[in-house]
VMD Tcl script that draws the C-alpha trace (Angstrom):
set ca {
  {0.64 -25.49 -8.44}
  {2.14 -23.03 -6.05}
  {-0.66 -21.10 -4.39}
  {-1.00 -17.37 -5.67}
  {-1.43 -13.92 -4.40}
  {-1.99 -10.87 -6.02}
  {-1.91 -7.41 -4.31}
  {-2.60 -3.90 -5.41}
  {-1.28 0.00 -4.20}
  {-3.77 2.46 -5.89}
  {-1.96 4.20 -9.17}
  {-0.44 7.48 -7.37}
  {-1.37 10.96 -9.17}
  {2.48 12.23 -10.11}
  {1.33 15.89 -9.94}
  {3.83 16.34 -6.96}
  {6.50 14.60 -5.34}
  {6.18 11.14 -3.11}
  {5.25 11.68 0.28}
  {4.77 9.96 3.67}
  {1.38 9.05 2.91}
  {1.94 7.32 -0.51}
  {5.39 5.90 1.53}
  {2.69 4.07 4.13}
  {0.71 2.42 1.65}
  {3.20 1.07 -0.61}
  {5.67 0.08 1.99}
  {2.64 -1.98 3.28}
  {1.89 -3.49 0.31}
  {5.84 -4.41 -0.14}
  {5.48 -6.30 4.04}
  {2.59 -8.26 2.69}
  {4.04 -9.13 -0.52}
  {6.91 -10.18 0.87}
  {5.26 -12.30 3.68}
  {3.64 -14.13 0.82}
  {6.67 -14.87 -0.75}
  {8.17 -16.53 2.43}
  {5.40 -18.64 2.27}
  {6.51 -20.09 -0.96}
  {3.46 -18.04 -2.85}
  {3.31 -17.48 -6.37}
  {3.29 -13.66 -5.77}
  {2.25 -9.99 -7.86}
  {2.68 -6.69 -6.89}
  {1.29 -3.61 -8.62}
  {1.61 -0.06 -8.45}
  {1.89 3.13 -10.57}
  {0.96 6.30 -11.49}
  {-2.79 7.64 -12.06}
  {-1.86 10.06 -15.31}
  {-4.85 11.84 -16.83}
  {-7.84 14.13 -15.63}
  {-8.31 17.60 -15.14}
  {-5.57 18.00 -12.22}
  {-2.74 17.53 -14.59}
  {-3.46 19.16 -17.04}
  {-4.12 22.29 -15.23}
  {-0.44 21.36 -13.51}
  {0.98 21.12 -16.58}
  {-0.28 24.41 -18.01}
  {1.17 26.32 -15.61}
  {4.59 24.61 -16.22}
  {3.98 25.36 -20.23}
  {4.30 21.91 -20.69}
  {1.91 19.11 -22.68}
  {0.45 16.84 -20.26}
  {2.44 14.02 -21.08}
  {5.91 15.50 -21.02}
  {4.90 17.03 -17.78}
  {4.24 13.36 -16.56}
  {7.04 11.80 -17.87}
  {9.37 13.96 -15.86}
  {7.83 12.96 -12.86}
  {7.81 9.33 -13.03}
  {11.23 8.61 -12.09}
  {10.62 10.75 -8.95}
  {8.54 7.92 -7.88}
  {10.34 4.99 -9.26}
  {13.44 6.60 -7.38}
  {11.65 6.77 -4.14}
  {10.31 3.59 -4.09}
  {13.62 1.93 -4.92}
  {14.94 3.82 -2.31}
  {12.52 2.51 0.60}
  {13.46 -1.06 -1.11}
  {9.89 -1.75 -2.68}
  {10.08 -4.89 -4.79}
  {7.41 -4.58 -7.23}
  {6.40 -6.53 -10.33}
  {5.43 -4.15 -12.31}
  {5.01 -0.19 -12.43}
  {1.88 0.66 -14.61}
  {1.24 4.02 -16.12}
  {-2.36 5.11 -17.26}
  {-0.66 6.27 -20.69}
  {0.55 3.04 -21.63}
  {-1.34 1.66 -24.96}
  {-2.19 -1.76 -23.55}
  {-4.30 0.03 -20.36}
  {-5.78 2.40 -23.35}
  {-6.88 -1.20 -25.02}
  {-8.32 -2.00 -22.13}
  {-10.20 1.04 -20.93}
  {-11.95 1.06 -24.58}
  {-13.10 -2.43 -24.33}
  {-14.41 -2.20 -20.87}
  {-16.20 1.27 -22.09}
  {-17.73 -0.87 -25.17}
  {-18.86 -3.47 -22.67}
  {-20.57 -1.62 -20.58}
  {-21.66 0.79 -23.14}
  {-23.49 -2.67 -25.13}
  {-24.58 -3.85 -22.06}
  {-26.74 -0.66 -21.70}
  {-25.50 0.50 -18.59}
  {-24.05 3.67 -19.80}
  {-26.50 6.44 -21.20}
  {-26.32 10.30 -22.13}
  {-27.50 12.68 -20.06}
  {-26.60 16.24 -18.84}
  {-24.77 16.82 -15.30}
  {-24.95 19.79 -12.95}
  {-22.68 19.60 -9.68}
  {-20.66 20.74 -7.63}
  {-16.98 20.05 -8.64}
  {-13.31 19.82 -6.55}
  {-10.59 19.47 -9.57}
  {-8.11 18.38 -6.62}
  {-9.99 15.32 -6.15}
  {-11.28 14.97 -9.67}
  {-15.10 14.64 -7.82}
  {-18.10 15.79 -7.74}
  {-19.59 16.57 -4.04}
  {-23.18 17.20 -2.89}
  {-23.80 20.65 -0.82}
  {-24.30 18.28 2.49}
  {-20.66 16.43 1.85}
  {-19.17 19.97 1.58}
  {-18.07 22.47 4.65}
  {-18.55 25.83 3.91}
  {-19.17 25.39 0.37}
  {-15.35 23.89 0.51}
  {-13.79 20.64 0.26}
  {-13.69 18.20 2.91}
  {-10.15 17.19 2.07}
  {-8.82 20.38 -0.09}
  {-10.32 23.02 1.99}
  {-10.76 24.88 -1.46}
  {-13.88 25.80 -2.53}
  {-16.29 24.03 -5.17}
  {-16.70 24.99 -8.74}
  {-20.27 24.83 -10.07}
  {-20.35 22.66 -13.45}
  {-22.45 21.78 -15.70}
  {-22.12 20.05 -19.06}
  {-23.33 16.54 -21.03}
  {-21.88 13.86 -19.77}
  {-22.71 10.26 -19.85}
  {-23.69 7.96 -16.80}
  {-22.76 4.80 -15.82}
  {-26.10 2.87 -14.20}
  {-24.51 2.56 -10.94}
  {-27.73 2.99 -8.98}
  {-28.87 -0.01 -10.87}
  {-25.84 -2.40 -8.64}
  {-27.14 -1.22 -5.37}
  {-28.64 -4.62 -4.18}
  {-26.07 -6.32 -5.79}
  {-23.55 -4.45 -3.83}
  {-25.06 -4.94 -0.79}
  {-25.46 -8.53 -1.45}
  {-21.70 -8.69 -1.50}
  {-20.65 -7.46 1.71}
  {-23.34 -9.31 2.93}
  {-21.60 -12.83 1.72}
  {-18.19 -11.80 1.39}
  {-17.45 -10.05 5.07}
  {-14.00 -9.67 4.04}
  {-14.70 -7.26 1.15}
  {-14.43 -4.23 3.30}
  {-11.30 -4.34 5.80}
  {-11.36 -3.61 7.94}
  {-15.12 -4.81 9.01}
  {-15.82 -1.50 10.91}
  {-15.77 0.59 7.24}
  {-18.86 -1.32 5.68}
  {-21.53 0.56 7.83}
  {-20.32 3.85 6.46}
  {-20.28 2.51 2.76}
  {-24.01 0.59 3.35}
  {-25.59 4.16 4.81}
  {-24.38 5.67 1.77}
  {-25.66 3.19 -0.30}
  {-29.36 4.41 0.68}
  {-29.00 7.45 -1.79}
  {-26.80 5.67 -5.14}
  {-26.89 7.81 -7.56}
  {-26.09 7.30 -11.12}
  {-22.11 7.91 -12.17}
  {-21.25 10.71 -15.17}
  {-18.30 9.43 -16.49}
  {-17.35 11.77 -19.21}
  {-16.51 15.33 -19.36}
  {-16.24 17.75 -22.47}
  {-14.45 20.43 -20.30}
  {-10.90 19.28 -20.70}
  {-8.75 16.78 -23.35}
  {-6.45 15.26 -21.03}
  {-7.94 11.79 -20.76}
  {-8.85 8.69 -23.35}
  {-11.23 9.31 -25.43}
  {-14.79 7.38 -24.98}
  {-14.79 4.82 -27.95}
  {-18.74 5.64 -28.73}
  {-18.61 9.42 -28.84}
  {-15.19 10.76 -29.21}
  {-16.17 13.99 -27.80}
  {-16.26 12.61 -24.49}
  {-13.00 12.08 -22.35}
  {-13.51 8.88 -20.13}
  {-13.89 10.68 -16.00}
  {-10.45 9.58 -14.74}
  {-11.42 7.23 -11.81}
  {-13.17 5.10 -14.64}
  {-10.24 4.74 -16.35}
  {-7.88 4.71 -13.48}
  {-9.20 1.47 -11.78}
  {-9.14 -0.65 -14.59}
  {-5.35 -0.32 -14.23}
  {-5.91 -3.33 -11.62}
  {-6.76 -5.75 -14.94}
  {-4.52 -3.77 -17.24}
  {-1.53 -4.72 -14.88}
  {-1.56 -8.36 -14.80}
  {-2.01 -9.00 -18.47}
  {-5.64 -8.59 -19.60}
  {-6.38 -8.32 -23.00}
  {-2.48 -8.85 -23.22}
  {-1.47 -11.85 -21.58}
  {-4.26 -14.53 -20.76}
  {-2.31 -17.26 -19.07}
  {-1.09 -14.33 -16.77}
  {-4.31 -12.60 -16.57}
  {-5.87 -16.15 -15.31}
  {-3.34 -17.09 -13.08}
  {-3.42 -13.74 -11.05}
  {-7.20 -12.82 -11.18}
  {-9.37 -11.63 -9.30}
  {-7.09 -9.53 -6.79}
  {-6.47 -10.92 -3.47}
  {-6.22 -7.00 -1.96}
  {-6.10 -3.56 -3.03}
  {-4.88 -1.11 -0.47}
  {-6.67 2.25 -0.40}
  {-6.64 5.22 1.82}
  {-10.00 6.05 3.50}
  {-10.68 8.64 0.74}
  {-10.75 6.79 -2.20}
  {-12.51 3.94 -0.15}
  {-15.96 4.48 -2.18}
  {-14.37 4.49 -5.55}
  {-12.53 0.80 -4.44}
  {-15.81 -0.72 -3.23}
  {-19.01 0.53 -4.62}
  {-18.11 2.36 -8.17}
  {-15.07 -0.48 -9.10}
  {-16.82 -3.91 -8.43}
  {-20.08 -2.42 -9.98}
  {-18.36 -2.34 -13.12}
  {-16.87 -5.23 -12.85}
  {-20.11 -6.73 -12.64}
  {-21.68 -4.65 -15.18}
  {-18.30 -6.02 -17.61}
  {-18.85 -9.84 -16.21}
  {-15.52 -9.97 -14.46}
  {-14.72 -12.00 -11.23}
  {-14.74 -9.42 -8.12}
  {-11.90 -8.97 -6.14}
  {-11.18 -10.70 -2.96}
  {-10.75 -8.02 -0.24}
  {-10.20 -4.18 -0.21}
  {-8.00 -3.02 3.10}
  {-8.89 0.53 3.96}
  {-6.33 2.27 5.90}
  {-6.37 5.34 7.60}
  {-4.60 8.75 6.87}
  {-1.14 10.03 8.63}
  {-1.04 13.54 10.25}
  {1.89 15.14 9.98}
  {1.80 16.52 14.06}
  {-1.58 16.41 13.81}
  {-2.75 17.89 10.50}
  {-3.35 16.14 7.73}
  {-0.51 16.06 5.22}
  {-1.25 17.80 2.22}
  {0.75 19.48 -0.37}
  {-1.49 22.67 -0.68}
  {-1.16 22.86 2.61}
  {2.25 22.82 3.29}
  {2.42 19.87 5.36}
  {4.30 17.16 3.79}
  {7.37 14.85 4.21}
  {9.25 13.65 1.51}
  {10.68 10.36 1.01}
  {14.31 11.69 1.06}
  {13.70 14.13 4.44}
  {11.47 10.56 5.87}
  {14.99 8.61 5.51}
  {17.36 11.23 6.14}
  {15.66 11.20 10.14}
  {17.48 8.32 11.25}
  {19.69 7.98 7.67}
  {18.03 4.00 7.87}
  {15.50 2.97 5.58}
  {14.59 -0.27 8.06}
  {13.74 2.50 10.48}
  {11.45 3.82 8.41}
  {9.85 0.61 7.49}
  {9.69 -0.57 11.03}
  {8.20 2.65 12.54}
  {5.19 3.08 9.85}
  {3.89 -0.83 10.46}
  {4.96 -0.53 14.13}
  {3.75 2.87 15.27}
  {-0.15 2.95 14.39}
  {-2.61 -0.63 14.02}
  {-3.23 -0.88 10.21}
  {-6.61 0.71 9.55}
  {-6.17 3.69 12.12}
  {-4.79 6.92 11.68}
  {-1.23 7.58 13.03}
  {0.38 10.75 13.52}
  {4.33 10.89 12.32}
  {6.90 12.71 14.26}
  {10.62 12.61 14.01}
  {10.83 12.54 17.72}
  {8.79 8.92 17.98}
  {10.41 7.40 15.20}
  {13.98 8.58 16.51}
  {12.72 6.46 19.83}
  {11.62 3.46 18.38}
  {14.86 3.70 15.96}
  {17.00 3.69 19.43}
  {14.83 1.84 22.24}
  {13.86 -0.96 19.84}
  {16.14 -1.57 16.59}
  {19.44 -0.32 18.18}
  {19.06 -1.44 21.70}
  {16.69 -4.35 21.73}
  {17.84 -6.01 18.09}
  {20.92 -4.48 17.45}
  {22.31 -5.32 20.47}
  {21.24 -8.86 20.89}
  {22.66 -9.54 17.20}
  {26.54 -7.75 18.07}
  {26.55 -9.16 21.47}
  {25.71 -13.14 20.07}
  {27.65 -12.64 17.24}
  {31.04 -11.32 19.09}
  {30.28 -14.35 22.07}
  {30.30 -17.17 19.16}
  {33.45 -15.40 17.35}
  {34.79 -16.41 20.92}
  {33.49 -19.33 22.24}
  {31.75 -21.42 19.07}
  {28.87 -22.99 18.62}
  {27.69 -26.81 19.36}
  {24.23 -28.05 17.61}
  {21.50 -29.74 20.03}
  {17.55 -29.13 20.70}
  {16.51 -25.21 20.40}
  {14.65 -25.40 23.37}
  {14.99 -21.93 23.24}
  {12.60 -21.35 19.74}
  {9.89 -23.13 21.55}
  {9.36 -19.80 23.25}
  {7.89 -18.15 19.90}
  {4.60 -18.67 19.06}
  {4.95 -18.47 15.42}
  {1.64 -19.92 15.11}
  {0.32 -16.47 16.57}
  {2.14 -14.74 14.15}
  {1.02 -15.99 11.21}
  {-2.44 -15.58 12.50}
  {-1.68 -11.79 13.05}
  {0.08 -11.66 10.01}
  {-3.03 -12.56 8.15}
  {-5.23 -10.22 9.79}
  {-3.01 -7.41 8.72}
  {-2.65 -6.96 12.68}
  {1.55 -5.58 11.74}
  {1.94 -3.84 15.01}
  {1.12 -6.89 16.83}
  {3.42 -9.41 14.56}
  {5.93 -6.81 15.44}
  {5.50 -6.82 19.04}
  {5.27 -10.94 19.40}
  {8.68 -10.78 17.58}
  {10.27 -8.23 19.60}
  {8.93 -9.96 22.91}
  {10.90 -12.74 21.71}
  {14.05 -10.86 21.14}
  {13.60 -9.62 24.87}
  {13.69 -13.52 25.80}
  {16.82 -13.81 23.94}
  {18.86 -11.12 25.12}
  {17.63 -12.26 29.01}
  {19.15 -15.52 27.65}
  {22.22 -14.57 27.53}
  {22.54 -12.46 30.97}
  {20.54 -15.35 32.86}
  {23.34 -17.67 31.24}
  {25.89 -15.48 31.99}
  {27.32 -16.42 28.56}
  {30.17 -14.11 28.87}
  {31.32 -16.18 31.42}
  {30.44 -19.83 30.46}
  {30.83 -19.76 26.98}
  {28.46 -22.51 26.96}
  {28.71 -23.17 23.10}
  {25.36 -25.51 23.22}
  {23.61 -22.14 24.61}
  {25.20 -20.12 21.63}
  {23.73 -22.43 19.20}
  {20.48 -21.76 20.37}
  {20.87 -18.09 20.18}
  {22.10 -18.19 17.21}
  {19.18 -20.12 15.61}
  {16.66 -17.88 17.25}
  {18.38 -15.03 15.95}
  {18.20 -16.36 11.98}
  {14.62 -17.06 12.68}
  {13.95 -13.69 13.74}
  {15.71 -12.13 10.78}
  {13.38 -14.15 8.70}
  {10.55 -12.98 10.49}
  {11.71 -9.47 10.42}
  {12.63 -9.64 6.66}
  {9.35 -8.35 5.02}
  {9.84 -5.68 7.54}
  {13.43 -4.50 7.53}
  {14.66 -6.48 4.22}
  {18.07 -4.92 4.14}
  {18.81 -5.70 8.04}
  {17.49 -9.24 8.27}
  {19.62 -10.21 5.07}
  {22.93 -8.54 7.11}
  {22.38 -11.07 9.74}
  {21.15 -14.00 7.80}
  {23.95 -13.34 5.82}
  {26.29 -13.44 9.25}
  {24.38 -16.32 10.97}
  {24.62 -18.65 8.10}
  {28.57 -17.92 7.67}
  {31.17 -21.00 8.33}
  {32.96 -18.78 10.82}
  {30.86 -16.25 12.39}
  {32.23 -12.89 14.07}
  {31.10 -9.27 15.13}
  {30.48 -7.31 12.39}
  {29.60 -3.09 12.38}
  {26.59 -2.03 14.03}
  {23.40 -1.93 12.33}
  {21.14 0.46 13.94}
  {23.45 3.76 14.47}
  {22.00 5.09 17.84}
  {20.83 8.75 17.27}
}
mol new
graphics top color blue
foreach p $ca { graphics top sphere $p radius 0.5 }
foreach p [lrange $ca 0 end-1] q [lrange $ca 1 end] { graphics top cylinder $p $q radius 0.2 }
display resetview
């Protein structure tokens, strides 16, 4: 049985085009997917789109257009920009599909029978942008942390799910399972909130956008209920049990540091509260500024996928700069002027030049097979250590360390003047190993030289990183 590995992008709200920040986290997912696959790993990736709640249907209003129409229009914007960055996904799951309805409605009943969901009347203070309720003390100025707008009193019946009833369960787990929170700095902040767990409401009567709660029909489920369960829906449960089986419980979700309480205190509570396995580990990573301010669509500080790519017109570069720029976990700030650097200094002069000046010395001279004395000097064993600690910018910076060794190689050797065919070999062996390395990375690159480093005859072929 090949060994398995399932991993998770939260479902995106499609109330507004793809930007950087839903870029970084899926492009992650698609490195460590990937890496998992070179491993010979039996491997699932998920993502989607997060489709009802109050947001979008007050989006869709003002566009005079029924919730789901207004969502269906926006879907291929995403599926679009994620083939364009080269994501390779299993499957894209949408809240509105009728198997993740199934699904929310028997998870409702279960929890519902188990008696951890009861009526009872809620009173709060309400940010529609992030579908939550705050206290006064989370707010700043009676606003948003994250919206800057300010908070709308509500009040209305809702039911509750008994999350304060989990609490030493919860803190049970991250006692046992240190891995839960990644990275291990976030669990203090989650275990100091935990002093004060309050109940969940997870209905609402103000709005119809939503699934319906299968005990009072009144009720629409709150969306974050619904919208986690997408992490069973996607991998078959209900549906497909032999898939379901195989692929659960989740080896990671990624999540941005704002949705970090939903992933690990409201989502394994119900899982506990339905008797499903937990998953594995949640990575939390931090948020991108956009030259220094948090990108935000309200606030007019966003980059697109198209204007992200159209910087250095390579999608590797793109790839490259968001794992290579910032340690996964930390905030990073983007701008054009760094990633136009690394595009240059690193990709074009470093890689790009090491690959046309081997390849145009072998199209000369050949290539004889002995030892690769020369691979000894990459400590792959490092790698795949730093690779599993999600530690990208250091994977990144082992490999390019090598590729400095490489292109020293060949002006130590003097290659353009011995042609020493034996030394060629061992470039060109290094060379394929790095563009395996490389490949979860810069997919599209690393298969143009595989592609001409495996060849029967090889020769210089057009540059791949463009200088800018």
């Amino acid at each position: 049985m090949k060994k398995k590995f399932y991993i998770t992008t939260p479902i995106y709200y499609p109330n507004d085009i793809p930007h950087v920040g839903h870029a970084y986290t899926t492009i992650v997912g698609d490195v460590i997917a990937r890496w998992h696959k070179l491993k010979g790993e039996d491997v699932f990736y998920l993502t989607g789109t997060d489709e009802h709640g109050k947001k979008i249907e007050t989006a869709a209003k003002k566009k005079a257009k029924n919730p789901k129409e207004f969502v269906d229009e926006l879907i291929p914007e995403f599926k679009n920009a994620w083939k364009k960055l080269n994501i390779d996904y299993n499957r894209f799951i949408r809240t509105t599909e009728k198997d993740h309805k199934k699904v929310v409605l028997e998870i409702l009943q279960k929890v519902f029978e188990k008696g951890d969901i009861y009526l009872g009347e809620y009173e709060g203070l309400y940010c529609t942008g992030c579908e939550a309720y705050y206290t006064k003390r989370d707010l700043i100025d009676g606003c948003c942390p994250i919206h800057k707008t300010k908070a709308e009193k509500l009040k209305e019946e809702s039911y509750f799910f008994k999350l304060s009833k989990y609490k030493n369960k919860l803190l049970k787990l991250y006692m046992d399972n240190s891995n839960f929170i990644l990275p291990k700095f976030r669990a203090k902040e989650i275990i100091n909130r935990l002093e004060d767990l309050q109940d969940l409401s997870i209905s609402r009567t103000s709005f119809n956008w939503g699934i319906k709660l299968p005990f009072n029909k009144k009720h629409i489920s709150y969306v974050w209920f619904d919208a986690l369960l997408n992490y069973l829906t996607g991998i078959g449960y209900l549906k497909d049990d032999k898939k379901f089986s195989k692929f659960w419980p989740a080896d990671l979700h990624i999540v941005a540091k704002d949705i970090m309480w939903f992933h690990v205190v409201i989502w394994p509570a119900m899982l506990m509260s339905a008797g499903i396995k937990l998953p594995k580990s949640v990575f939390v990573h931090g948020y991108w500024t956009f030259n220094k301010e948090k990108i935000s669509k309200s606030r007019g500080k966003v980059i697109s996928v198209d204007e992200l790519i159209s910087i250095t017109g390579n999608v590797d570069s793109v790839r490259y700069f968001l794992l290579r720029e910032t340690p996964f976990g930390q905030d990073g700030d983007f701008s054009e002027k760094a990633l136009i650097e690394r595009h240059n200094n690193e990709l074009a002069d470093k890689l790009g030049n090491l690959v046309s000046r081997v390849a145009g010395l072998i199209e000369r001279f050949g290539v004889k097979k002995i030892n690769n004395k020369l691979l000894k000097k990459l400590n792959l064993k490092k790698i795949e250590k730093l690779f599993d600690n999600y530690e990208f910018d250091k994977v990144l910076n082992e490999i390019f360390a090598f590729i400095d060794i490489c292109n020293e190689y060949v002006q130590n050797k003097k290659l353009w003047e011995t042609g020493d065919e034996k030394n060629l070999y061992e470039l060109k062996e290094s060379i394929l190993k790095i563009a395996e390395l490389l490949s979860p990375f810069i997919p599209e690159s690393s298969e143009k030289i595989i592609k001409q480093f495996s060849a029967k005859k090889i020769k210089k072929s057009e540059i791949l990183f463009k200088k800018i």
